[in-house]
C-alpha positions in Angstrom: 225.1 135.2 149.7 222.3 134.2 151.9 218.4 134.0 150.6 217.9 137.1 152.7 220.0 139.2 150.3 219.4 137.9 147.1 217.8 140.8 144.9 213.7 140.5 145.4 213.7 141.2 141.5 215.5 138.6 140.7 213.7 136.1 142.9 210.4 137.5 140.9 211.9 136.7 137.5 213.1 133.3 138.6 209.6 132.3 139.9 208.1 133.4 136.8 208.1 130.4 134.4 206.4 128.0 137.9 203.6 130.3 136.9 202.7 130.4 133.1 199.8 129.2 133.5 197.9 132.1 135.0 200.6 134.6 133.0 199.9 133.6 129.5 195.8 134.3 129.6 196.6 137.5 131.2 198.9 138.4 128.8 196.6 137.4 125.9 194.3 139.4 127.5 195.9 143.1 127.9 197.3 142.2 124.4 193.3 141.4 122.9 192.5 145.0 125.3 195.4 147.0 123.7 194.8 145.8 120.3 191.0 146.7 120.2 191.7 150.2 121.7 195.7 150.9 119.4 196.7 150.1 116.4 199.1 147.9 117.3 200.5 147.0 113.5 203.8 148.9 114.6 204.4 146.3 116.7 205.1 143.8 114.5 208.6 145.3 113.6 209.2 143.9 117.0 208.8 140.9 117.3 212.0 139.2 115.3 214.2 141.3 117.9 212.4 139.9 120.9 211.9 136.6 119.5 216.0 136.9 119.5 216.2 137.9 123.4 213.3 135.8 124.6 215.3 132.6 123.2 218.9 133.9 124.3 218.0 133.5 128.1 217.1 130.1 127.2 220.3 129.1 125.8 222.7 131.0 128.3 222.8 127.0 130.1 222.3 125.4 126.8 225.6 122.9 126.3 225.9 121.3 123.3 228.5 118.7 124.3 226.7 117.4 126.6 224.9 115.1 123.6 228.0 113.7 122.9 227.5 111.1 125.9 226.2 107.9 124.5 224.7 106.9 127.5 220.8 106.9 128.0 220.8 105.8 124.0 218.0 103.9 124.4 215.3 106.6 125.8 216.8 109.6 123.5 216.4 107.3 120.5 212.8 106.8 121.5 212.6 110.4 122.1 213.8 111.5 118.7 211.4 109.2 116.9 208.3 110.8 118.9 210.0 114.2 118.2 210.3 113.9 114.5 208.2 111.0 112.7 205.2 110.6 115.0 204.4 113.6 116.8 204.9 115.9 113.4 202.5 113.4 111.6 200.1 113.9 114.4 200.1 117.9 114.6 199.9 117.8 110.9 197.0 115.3 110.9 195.0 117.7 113.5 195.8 120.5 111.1 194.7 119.3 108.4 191.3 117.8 109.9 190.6 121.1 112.1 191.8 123.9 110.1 192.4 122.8 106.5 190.7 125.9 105.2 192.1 128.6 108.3 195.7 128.8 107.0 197.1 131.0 109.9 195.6 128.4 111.9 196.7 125.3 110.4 200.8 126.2 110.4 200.3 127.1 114.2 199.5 123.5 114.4 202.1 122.2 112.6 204.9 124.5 114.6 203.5 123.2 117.2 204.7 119.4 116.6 208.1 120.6 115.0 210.0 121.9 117.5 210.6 119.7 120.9 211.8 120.2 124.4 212.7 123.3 126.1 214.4 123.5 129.5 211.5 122.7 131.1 212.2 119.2 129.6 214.8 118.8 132.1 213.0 120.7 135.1 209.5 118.8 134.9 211.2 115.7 134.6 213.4 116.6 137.7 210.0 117.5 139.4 209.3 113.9 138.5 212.2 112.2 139.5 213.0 111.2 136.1 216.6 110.7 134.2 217.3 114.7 134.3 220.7 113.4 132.4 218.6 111.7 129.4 216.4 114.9 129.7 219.5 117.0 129.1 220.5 115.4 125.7 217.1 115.0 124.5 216.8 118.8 125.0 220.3 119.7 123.5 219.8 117.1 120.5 216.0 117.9 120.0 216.9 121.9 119.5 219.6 121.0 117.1 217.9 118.7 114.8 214.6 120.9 114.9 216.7 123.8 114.0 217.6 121.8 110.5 214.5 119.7 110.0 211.9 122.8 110.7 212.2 124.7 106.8 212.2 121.4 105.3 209.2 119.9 107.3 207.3 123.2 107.1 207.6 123.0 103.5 206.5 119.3 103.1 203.7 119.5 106.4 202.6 123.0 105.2 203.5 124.2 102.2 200.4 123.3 100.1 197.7 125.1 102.0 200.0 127.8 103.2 202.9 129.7 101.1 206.2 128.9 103.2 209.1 130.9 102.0 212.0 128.0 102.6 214.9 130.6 102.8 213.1 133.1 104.6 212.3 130.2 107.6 216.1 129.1 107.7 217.2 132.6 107.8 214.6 133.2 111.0 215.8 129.7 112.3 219.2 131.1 112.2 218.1 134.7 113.7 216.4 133.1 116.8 218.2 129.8 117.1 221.9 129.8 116.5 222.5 133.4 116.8 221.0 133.2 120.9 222.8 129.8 121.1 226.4 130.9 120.3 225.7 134.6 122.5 224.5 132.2 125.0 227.2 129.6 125.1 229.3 132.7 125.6 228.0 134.3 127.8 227.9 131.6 130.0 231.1 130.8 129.9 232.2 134.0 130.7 229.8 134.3 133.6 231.9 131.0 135.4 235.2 132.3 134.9 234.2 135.8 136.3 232.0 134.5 139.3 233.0 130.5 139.6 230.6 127.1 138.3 228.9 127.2 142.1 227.9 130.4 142.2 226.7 130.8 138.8 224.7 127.5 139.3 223.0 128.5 142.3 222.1 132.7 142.0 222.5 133.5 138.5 221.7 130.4 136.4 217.9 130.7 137.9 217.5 134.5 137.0 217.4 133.1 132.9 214.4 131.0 132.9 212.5 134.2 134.5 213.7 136.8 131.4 213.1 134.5 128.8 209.2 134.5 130.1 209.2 138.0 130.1 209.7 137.7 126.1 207.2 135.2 125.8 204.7 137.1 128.0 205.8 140.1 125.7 205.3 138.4 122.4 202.0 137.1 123.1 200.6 140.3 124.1 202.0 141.8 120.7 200.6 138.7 118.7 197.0 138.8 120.4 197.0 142.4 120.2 197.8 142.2 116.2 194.6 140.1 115.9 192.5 141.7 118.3 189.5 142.4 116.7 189.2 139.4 114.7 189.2 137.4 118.1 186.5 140.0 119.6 184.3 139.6 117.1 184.8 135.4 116.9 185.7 134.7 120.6 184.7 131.1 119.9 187.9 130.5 117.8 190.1 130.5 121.5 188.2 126.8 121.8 188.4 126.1 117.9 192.0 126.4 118.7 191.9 124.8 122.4 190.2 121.3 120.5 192.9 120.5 118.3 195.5 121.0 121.4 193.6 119.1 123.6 193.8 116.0 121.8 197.2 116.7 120.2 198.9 116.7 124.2 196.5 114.0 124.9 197.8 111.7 122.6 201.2 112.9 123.0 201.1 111.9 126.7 199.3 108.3 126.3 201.3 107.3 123.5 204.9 108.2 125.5 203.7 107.0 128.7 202.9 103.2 127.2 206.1 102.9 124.9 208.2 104.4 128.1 206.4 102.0 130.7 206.5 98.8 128.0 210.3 99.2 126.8 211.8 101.7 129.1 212.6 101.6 133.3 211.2 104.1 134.9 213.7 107.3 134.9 214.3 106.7 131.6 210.5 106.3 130.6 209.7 109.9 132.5 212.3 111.9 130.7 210.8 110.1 127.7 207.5 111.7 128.7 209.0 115.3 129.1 211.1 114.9 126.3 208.1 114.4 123.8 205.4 116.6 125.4 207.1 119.3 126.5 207.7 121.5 122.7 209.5 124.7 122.8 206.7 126.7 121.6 209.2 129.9 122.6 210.6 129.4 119.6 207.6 128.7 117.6 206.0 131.2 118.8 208.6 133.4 117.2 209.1 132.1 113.6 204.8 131.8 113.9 204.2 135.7 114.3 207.9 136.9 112.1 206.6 134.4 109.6 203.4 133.3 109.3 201.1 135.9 111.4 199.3 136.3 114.6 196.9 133.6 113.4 199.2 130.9 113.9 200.5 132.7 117.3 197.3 132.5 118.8 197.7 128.3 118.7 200.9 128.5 120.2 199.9 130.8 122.8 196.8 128.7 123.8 199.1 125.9 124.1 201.2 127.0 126.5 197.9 126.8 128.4 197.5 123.6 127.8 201.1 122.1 128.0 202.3 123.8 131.5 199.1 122.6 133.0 199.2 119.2 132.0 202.7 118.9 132.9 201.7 119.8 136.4 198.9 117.4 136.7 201.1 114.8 135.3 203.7 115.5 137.9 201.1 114.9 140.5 200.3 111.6 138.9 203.7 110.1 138.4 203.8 108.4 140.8 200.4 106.5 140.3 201.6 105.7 136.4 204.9 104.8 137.4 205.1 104.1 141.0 207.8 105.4 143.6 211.3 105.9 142.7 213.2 102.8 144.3 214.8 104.9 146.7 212.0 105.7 147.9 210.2 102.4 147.9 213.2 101.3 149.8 212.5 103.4 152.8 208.6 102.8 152.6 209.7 99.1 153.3 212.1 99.6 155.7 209.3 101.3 157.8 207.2 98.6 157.3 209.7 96.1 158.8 211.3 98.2 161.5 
């Protein structure tokens, strides 16, 4: 079927995620408008049910095998040790030093470094001309360790300034990880038998991305609104929280770009990059606001800010850090010498 006849609402929904940036702050703000004119307490009910379908989208392409591959060892090993001893240290560390006494606060920043890559892993480092195939298994790998490693690490990282039920985390864990996982694994593979790998690939695989930013658009607007008028009447805490961030993507950026450039070549180095930076705050977001409040949502949502738009920039810079893809330096000096 031609681009003319594809349905305009599902080109809407998969163009949606391209432009998080400008969607989250609106979102936050019809959420901080709603919450200081309803109550919206009722809400909250909510949100473990669309935590559920915002993450299922997410997962309908989500193939676990494909970490089974050993090859690109090298750059998901680096990967893993950013995702789980380093950048968890760091978040905690930034916690601890900007929000020791704002518990709602201070687990926000600690989700924040526990759960690593989403698919935009695999798209920004596309976008970058990176290892997508590294990118794959660091995603696929990254979401299954953080699924076991989150309770335990929450309870270590978070448990003394903030009460973390254990069993109530790994039963949300559960709820909005493997549940949407397994639905999504089959749905997808009913989806190819009914309508064939190519076609699923190129007109329905794109429609996902786009529904599972309506949830996070939805959830944030729920978790703002919940803490409406604490934020109205302290609108500084939005750049109490921004601070924190700020340096925490900082960090996580100069740190993976010199280990990827020193040990790494350059595909390999990029996905390294994406893999570490880019956290699934989707799912986060979710155990944040079913476990710990809209406090802690509110750092997750300001870091989506903060992690699609320095993912763009970075994108833009690529080249500059890493230089040109060899292909491509290939045909710059073939133009030369012609």
């Amino acid at each position: 079927m031609s681009e003319q006849t594809v349905n305009p609402a599902v080109k809407i929904l998969s163009r949606l995620t391209k432009h998080l940036v400008v969607l989250i702050p609106i979102s936050m703000g019809l959420g901080l408008g709603a919450g200081l004119v309803v109550d919206m307490t009722p809400f909250k009910a909510l949100i473990l049910p669309m935590t559920m379908l915002m993450v299922y989208p997410m997962l309908v392409n989500f193939r676990p095998a494909e970490a089974l591959d050993l090859k690109d060892s090298r750059a998901v090993g680096v990967a893993m040790v950013l995702d789980f001893l380093v950048l968890p240290v760091l978040a905690w560390g930034l916690a601890m030093l900007f929000f020791r006494d704002q518990p709602g606060l201070y687990v926000g920043m600690v989700l924040a470094g526990l759960f690593p890559t989403s698919g935009m892993t695999i798209s920004w480092t596309g976008f970058a001309r990176g290892n997508v195939g590294a990118a794959v298994k660091m995603t696929v790998i990254g979401l299954i360790a953080a699924s076991l490693l989150a309770p335990v690490y929450l309870s270590v990282l978070a448990g003394k300034v903030v009460p973390v039920d254990f069993m109530g985390v790994l039963q949300t864990v559960v709820l909005v990880v493997a549940v949407p996982m397994v639905a999504g694994v089959i749905t997808r593979k009913v989806l190819v038998r009914r309508y064939g790998q190519a076609e699923y690939k190129q007109r329905i695989a794109p429609v996902f991305p786009g529904l599972s930013t309506v949830g996070v658009l939805a959830i944030v607007f729920v978790a703002i609104g919940l803490k409406a008028r604490m934020i109205f009447t302290n609108p500084q805490l939005v750049i109490i929280v921004l601070v924190p961030l700020v340096i925490f993507y900082t960090a996580n950026f100069a740190l993976s770009t010199v280990i990827g450039k020193r040990f790494l070549p350059r595909g390999d180095a990029i996905a390294v990059v994406y893999g570490t930076v880019m956290r699934n705050l989707s799912i986060a977001l979710g155990i944040a606001v079913a476990q710990f409040g809209a406090e802690a949502a509110l750092v997750l949502a300001a870091a989506y800010i903060v992690q699609v738009q320095s993912a763009a920039w970075y994108v833009k810079a690529t080249p500059r850090v890493f230089g040109e893809p060899a292909e491509k330096a290939l045909v710059s000096v073939a133009r030369v010498t012609a």
